[in-house]
KEKE-3310 file (N, C-alpha, C; in steps of 0.2 Angstrom, whole numbers, plus 5000, padded with zeros to 4 digits):
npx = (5004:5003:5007:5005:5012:5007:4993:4987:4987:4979:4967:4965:4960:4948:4942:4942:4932:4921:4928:4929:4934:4947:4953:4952:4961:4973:4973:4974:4986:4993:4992:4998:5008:5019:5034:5038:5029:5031:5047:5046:5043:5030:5025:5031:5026:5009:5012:5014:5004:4994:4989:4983:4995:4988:4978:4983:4986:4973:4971:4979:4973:4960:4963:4966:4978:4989:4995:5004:5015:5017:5007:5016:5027:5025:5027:5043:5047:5048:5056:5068:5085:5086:5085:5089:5099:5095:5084:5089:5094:5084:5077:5085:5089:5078:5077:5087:5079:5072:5069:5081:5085:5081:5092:5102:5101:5100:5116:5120:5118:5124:5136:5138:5135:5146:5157:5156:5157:5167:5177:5172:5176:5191:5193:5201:5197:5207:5215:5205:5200:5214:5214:5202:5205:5218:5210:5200:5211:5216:5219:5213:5206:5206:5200:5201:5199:5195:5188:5175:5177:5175:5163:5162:5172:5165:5152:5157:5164:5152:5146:5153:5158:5150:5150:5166:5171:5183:5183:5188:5184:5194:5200:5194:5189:5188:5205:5220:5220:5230:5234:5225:5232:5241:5247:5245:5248:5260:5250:5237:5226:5226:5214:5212:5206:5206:5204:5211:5210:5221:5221:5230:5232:5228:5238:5248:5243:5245:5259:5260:5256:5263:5276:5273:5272:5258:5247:5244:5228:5221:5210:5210:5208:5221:5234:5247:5251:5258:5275:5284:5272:5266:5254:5250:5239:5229:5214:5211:5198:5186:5183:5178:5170:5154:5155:5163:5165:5177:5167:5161:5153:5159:5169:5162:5154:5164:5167:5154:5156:5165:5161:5152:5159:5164:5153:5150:5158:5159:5147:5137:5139:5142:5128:5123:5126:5122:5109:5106:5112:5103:5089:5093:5095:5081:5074:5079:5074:5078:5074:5061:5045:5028:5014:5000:4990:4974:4957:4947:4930:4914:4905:4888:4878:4867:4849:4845:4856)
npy = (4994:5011:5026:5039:5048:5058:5055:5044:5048:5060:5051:5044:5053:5060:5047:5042:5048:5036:5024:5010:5014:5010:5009:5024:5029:5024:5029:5042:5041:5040:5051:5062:5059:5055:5052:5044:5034:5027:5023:5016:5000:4989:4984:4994:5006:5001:5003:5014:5019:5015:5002:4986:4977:4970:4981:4987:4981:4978:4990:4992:4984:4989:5001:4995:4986:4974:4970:4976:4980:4982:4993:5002:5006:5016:5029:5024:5023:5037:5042:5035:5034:5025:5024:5034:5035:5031:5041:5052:5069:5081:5086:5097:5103:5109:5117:5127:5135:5142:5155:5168:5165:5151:5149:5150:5140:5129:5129:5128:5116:5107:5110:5103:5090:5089:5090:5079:5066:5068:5065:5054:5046:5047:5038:5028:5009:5001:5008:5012:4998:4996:5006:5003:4990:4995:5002:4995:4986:4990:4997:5009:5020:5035:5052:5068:5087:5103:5119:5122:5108:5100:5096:5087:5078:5073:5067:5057:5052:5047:5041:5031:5025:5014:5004:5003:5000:5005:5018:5037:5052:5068:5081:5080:5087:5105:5105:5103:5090:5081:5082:5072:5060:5057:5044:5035:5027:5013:5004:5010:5022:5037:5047:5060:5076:5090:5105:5116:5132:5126:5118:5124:5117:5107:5098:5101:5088:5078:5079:5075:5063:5053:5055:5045:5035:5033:5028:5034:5044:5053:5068:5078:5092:5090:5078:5084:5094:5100:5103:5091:5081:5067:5057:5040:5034:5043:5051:5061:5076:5083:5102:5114:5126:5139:5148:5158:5149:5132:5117:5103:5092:5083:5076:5071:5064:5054:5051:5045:5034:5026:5022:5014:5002:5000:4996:4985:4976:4977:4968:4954:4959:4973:4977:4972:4981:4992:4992:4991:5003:5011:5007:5012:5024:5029:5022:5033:5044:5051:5054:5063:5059:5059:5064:5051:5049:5058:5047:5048:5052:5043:5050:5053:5050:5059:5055:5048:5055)
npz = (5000:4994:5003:5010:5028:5032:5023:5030:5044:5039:5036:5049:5058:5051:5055:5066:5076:5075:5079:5090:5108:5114:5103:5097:5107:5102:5091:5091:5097:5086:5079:5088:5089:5077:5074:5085:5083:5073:5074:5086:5093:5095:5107:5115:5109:5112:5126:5130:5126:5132:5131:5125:5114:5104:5100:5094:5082:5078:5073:5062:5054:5054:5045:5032:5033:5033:5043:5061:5058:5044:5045:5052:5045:5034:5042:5048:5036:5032:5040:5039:5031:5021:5008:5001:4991:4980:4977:4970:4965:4964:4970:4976:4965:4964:4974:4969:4960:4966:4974:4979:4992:4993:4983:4991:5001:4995:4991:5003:5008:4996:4999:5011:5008:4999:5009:5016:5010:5005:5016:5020:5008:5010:5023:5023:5022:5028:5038:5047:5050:5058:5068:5076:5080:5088:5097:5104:5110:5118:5135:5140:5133:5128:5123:5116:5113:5112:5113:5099:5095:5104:5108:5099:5104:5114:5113:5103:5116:5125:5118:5115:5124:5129:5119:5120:5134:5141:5135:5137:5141:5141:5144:5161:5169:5175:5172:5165:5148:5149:5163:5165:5160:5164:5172:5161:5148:5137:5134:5131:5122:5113:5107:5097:5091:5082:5071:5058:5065:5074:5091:5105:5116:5113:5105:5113:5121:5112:5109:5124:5124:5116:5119:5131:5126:5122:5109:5095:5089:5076:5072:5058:5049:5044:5041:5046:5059:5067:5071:5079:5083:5077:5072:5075:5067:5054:5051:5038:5036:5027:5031:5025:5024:5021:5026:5040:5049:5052:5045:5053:5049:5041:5050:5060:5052:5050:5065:5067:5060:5066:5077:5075:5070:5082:5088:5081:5083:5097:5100:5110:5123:5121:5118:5127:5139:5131:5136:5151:5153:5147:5154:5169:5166:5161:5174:5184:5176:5168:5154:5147:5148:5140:5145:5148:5132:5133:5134:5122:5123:5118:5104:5104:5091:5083:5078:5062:5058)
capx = (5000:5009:5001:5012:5010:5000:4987:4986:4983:4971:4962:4963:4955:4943:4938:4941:4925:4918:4931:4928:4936:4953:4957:4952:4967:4977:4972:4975:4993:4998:4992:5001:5018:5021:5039:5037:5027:5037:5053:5045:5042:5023:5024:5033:5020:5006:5009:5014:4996:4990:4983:4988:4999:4980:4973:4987:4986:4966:4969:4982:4970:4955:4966:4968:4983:4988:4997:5006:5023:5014:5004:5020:5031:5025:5030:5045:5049:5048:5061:5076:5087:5090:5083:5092:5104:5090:5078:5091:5094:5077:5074:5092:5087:5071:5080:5093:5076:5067:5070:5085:5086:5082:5096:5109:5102:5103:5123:5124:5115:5129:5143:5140:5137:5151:5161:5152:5158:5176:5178:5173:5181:5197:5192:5200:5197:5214:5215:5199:5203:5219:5210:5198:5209:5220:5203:5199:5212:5219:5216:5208:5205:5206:5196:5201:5198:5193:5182:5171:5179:5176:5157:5164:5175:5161:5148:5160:5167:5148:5141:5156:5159:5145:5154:5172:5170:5186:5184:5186:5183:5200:5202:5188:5186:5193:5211:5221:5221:5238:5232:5222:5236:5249:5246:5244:5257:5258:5245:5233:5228:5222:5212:5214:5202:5208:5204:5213:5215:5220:5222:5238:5230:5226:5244:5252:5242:5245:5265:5261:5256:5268:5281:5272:5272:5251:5245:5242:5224:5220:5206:5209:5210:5229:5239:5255:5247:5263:5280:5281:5264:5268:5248:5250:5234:5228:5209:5209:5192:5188:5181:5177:5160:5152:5153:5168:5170:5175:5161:5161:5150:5163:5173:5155:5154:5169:5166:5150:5159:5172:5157:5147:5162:5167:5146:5146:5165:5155:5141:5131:5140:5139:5120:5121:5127:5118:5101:5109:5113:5094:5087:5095:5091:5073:5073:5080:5069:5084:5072:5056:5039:5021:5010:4996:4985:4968:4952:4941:4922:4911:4900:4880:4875:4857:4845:4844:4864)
capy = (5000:5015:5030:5044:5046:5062:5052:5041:5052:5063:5045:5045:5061:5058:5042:5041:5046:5032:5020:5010:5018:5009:5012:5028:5031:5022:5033:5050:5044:5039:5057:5066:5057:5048:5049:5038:5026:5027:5021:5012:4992:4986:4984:4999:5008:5000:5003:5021:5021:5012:4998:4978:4978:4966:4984:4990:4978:4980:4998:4992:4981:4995:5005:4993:4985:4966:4969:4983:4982:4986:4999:5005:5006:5022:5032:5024:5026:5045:5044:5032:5036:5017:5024:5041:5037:5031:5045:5058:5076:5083:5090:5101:5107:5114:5123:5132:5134:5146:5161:5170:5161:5145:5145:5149:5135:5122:5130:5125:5109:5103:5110:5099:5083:5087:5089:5072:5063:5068:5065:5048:5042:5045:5035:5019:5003:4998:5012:5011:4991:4997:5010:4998:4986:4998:5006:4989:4980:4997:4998:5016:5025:5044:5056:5075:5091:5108:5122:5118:5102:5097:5093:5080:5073:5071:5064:5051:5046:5049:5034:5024:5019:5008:5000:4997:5004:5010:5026:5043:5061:5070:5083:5077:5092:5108:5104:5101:5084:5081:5079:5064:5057:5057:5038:5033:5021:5012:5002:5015:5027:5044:5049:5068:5079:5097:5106:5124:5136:5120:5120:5123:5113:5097:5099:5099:5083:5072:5076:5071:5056:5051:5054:5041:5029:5029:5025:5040:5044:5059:5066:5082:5093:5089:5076:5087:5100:5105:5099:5086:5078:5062:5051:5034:5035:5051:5052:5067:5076:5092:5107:5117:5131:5146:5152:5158:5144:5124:5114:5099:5087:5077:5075:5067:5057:5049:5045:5041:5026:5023:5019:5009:4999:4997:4993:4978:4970:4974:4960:4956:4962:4982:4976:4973:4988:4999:4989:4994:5011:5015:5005:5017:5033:5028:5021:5040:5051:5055:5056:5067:5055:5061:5059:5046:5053:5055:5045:5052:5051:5039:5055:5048:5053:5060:5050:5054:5059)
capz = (5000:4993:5007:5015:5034:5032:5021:5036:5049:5039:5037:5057:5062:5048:5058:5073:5081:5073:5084:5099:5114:5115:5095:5097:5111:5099:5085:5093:5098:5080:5075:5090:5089:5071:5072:5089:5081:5065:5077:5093:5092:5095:5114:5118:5110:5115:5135:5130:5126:5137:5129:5123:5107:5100:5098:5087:5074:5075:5073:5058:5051:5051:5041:5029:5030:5035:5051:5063:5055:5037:5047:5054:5038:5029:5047:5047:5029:5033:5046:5039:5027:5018:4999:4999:4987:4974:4975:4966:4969:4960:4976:4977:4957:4964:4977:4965:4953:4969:4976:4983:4997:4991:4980:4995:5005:4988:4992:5010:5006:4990:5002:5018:5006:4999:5015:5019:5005:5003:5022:5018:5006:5013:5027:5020:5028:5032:5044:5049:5054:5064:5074:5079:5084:5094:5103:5108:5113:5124:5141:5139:5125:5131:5118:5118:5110:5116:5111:5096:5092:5110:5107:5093:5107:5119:5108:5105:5122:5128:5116:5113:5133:5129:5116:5124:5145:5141:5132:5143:5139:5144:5153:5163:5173:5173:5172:5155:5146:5152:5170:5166:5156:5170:5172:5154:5145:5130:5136:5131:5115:5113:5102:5096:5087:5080:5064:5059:5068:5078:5098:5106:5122:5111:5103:5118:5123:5109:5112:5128:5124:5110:5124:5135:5123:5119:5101:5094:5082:5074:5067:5057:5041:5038:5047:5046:5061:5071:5074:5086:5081:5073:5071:5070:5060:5054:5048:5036:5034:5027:5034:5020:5024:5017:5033:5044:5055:5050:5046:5056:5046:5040:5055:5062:5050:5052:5071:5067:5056:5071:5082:5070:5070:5088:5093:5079:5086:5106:5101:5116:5127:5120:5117:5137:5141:5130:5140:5156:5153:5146:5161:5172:5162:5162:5182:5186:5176:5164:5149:5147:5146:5137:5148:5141:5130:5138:5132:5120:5122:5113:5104:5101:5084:5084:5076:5055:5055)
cpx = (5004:5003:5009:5008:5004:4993:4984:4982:4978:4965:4957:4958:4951:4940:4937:4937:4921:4920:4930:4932:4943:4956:4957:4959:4972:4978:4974:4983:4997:4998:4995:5006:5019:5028:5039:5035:5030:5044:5052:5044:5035:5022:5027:5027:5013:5005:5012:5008:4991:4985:4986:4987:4990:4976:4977:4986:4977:4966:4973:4975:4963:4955:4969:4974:4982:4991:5002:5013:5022:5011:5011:5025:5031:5029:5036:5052:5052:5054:5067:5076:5090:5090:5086:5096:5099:5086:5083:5090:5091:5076:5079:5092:5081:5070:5082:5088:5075:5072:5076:5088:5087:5088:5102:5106:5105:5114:5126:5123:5124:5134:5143:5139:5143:5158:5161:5155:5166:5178:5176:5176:5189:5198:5193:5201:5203:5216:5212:5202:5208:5217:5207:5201:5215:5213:5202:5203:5217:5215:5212:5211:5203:5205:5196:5200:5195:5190:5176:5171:5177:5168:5157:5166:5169:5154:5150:5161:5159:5144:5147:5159:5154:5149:5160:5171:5177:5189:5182:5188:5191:5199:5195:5183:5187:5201:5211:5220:5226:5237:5230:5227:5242:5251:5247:5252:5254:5254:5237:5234:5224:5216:5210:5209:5202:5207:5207:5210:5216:5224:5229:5237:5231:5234:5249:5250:5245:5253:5268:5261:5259:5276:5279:5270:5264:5251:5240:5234:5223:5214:5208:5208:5217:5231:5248:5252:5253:5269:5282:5277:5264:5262:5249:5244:5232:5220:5208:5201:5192:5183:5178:5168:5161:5150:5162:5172:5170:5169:5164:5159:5153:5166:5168:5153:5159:5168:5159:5152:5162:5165:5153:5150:5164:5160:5147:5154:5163:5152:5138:5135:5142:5130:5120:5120:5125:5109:5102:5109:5106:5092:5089:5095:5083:5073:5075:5078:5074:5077:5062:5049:5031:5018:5003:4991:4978:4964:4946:4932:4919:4907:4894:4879:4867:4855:4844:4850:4866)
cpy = (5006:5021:5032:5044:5050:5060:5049:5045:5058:5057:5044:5048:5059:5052:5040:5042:5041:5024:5018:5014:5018:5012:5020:5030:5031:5025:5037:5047:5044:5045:5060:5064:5052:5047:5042:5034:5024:5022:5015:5005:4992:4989:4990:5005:5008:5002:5013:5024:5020:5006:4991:4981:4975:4974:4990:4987:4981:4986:4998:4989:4985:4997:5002:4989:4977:4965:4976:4985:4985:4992:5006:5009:5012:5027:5030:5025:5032:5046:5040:5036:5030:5019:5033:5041:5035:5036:5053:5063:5080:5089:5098:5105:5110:5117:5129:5135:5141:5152:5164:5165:5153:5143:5145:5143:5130:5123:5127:5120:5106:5106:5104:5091:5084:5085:5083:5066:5062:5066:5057:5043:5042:5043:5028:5014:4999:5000:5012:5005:4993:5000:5008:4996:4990:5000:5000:4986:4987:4997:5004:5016:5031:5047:5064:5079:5097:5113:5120:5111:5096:5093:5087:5074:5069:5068:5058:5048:5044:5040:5030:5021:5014:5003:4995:5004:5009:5015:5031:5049:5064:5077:5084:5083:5099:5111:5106:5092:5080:5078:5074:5060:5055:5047:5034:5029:5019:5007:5005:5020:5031:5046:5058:5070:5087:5098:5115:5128:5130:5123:5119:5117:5105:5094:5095:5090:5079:5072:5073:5064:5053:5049:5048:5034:5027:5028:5034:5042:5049:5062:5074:5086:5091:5083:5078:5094:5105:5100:5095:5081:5072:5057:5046:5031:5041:5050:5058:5069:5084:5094:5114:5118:5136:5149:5154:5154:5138:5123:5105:5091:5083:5075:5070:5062:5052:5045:5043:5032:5024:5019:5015:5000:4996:4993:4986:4974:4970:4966:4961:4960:4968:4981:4976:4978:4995:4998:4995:5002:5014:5013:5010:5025:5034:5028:5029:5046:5053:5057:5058:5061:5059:5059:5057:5049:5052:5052:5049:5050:5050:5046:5051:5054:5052:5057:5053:5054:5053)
cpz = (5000:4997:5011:5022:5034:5028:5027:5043:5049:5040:5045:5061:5059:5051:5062:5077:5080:5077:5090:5105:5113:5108:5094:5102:5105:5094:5086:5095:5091:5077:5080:5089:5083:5072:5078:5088:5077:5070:5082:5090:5094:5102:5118:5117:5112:5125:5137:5131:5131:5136:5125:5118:5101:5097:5093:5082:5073:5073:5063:5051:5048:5048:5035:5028:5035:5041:5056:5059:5047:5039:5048:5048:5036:5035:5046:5043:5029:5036:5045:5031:5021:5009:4997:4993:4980:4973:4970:4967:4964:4964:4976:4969:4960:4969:4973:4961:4958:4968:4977:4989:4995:4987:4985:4999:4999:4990:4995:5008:5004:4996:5009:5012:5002:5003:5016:5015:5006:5011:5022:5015:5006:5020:5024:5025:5033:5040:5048:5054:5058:5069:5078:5084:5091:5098:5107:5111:5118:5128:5143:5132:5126:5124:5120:5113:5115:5111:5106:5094:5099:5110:5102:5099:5113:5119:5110:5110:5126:5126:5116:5121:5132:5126:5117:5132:5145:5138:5139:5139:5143:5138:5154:5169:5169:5169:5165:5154:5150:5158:5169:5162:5161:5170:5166:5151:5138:5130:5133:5126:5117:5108:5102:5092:5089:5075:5065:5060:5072:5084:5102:5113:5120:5108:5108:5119:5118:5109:5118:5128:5121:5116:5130:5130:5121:5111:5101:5086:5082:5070:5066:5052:5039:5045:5048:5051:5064:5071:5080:5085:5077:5073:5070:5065:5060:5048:5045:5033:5033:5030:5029:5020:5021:5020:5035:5049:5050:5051:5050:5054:5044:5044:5060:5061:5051:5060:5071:5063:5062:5075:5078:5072:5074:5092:5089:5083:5095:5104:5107:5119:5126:5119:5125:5140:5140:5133:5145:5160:5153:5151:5167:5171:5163:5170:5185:5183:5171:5157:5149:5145:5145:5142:5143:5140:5132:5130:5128:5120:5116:5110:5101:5096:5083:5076:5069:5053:5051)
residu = (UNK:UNK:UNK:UNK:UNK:UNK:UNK:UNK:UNK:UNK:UNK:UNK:UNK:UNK:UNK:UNK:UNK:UNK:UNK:UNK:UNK:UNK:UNK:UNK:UNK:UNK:UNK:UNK:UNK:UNK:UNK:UNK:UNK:UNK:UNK:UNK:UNK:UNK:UNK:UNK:UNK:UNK:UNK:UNK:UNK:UNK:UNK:UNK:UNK:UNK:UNK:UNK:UNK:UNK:UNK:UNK:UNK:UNK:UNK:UNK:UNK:UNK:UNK:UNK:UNK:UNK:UNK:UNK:UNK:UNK:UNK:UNK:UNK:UNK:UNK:UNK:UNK:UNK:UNK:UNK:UNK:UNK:UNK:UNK:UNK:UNK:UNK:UNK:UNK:UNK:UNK:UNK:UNK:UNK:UNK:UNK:UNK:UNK:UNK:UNK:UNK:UNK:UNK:UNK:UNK:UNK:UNK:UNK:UNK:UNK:UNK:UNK:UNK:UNK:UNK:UNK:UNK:UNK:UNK:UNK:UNK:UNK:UNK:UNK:UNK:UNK:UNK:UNK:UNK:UNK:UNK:UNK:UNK:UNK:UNK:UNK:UNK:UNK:UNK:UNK:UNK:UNK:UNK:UNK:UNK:UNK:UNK:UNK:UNK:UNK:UNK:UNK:UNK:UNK:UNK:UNK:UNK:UNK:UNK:UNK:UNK:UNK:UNK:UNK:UNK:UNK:UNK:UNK:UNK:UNK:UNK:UNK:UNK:UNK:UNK:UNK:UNK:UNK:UNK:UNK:UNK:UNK:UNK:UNK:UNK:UNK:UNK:UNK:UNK:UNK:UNK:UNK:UNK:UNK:UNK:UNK:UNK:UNK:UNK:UNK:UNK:UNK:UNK:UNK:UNK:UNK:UNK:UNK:UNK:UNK:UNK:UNK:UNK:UNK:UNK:UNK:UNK:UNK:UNK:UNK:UNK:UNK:UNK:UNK:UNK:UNK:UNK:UNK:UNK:UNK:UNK:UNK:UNK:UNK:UNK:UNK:UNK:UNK:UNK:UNK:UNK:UNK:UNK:UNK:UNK:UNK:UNK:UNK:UNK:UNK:UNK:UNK:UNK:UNK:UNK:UNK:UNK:UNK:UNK:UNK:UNK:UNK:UNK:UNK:UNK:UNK:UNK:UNK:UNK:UNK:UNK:UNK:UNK:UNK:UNK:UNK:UNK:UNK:UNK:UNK:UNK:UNK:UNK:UNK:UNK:UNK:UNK:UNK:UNK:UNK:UNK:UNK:UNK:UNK:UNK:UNK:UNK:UNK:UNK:UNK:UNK:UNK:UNK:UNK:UNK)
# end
């Protein structure tokens, strides 16, 4: 059944007074939260709603389809990105066509995929493979960077402790990097993240480290950044905006591959961990919950209507 979501949810409004009680709840949340539904598994939505998963397919099957994962599909369709590289850039032509404005975004646009691109594909695998394997079989893996580039580092070391437990943010307070390195050996690698005007802070650090014998990785626009600074791998990504500062998209992508990488070599045991962690998030209120939408009243349609 070929049907976008907003077909779907006009469908809903248009018939949902018509619905018994529980489908009705079940209705009204598919139209206040599609990407939620679009994302969430049966049961999880279901007790969001308040109601057994049995009343989601009947809701699937009212609306036509043969079951809740066919129901669910067009939502979720909306929200991944598995068919982007077949639908062609129709869309980024009927930017450049419009206004003013439209043809400076079509600008930004083509320049962050191209940042995107060329920052991938000089991410060759070989390198890639070596990284890993240092990251993993190192006793830590200490992740630094400071001002803009620092939300890069902390991304990373924030999702990939799940992965290997020993990844760590550095400098972990206020201090310098340095400080949490005092201990460090060749046991243990860094990973470094600067792009130009690059950080005399993070500089220092990675000669610090190189002098303690850690395994040195590098994420920047050049790997030739200072003297001293010798990466045993060097992921270059550009940085290349229509703006005054680096763009960062590439360098994101990159660690979003790293961590792609080091969650499928966890296996269960990053699956464990990333239970664990949410379970704890959840048991302490970490994340923001809907409350359940109310019950709409059956309405009596006068006699004749």
């Amino acid at each position: 059944m070929d049907i976008t979501p907003n077909e779907l949810t006009d469908r809903l409004r248009r018939n949902i007074e018509d619905m018994p009680t529980a489908l009705q709840a079940a209705a009204k949340y598919v139209i206040d939260h599609p990407g939620d539904f679009g994302l969430n598994p049966i049961r999880t939505t279901a007790t969001r709603i308040g109601v057994s998963s049995n009343v989601l397919v009947r809701l699937a099957q009212r609306m036509g389809f043969d079951g809740f994962e066919a129901f669910r599909s067009p939502f979720r369709n909306a929200l991944v990105t598995d068919r982007e590289n077949s639908l062609g850039q129709d869309w980024l032509n009927v930017l450049q066509s419009e206004d003013t404005f439209g043809t400076a975004q079509a600008k930004l646009v083509q320049n962050e995929q191209n940042v995107v691109t060329r920052s991938l594909r000089l991410m060759k695998p070989e390198k890639v493979r070596l990284a890993i394997e240092h990251i993993l079989t190192s006793r830590r893996c200490f992740v630094t960077a400071t001002r803009a580039s620092y939300a890069l580092a902390y991304y990373f070391s924030y999702t990939g402790r799940m992965a290997h437990p020993g990844i760590q943010l550095v400098p972990r307070h206020m201090g310098s990097a340095t400080d949490d390195l005092l201990d460090a050996d060749q046991q243990d690698c860094l990973i470094a993240i600067t792009v130009h005007p690059y950080s005399a802070d993070t500089i220092q650090s990675m000669r610090f480290a190189k002098q303690r014998g850690l395994y040195l990785i590098l994420i920047s626009d050049s790997d030739l950044i200072a003297p001293g600074v010798a990466p045993d791998i060097a992921f270059t990504v550009s940085t290349r905006a229509l703006h005054s500062f680096s763009c960062f998209t590439g360098a994101m992508a990159v660690l979003e591959c790293l961590l792609g990488h080091l969650f499928d070599a966890g296996g269960e045991a990053a699956r464990q961990r990333i239970d664990a962690y949410q379970k704890a998030r959840e048991d302490t209120g970490a994340y923001w919950q809907p409350s359940k939408p109310p019950r709409l009243r059956q309405t009596k349609k006068s006699p004749g209507s």
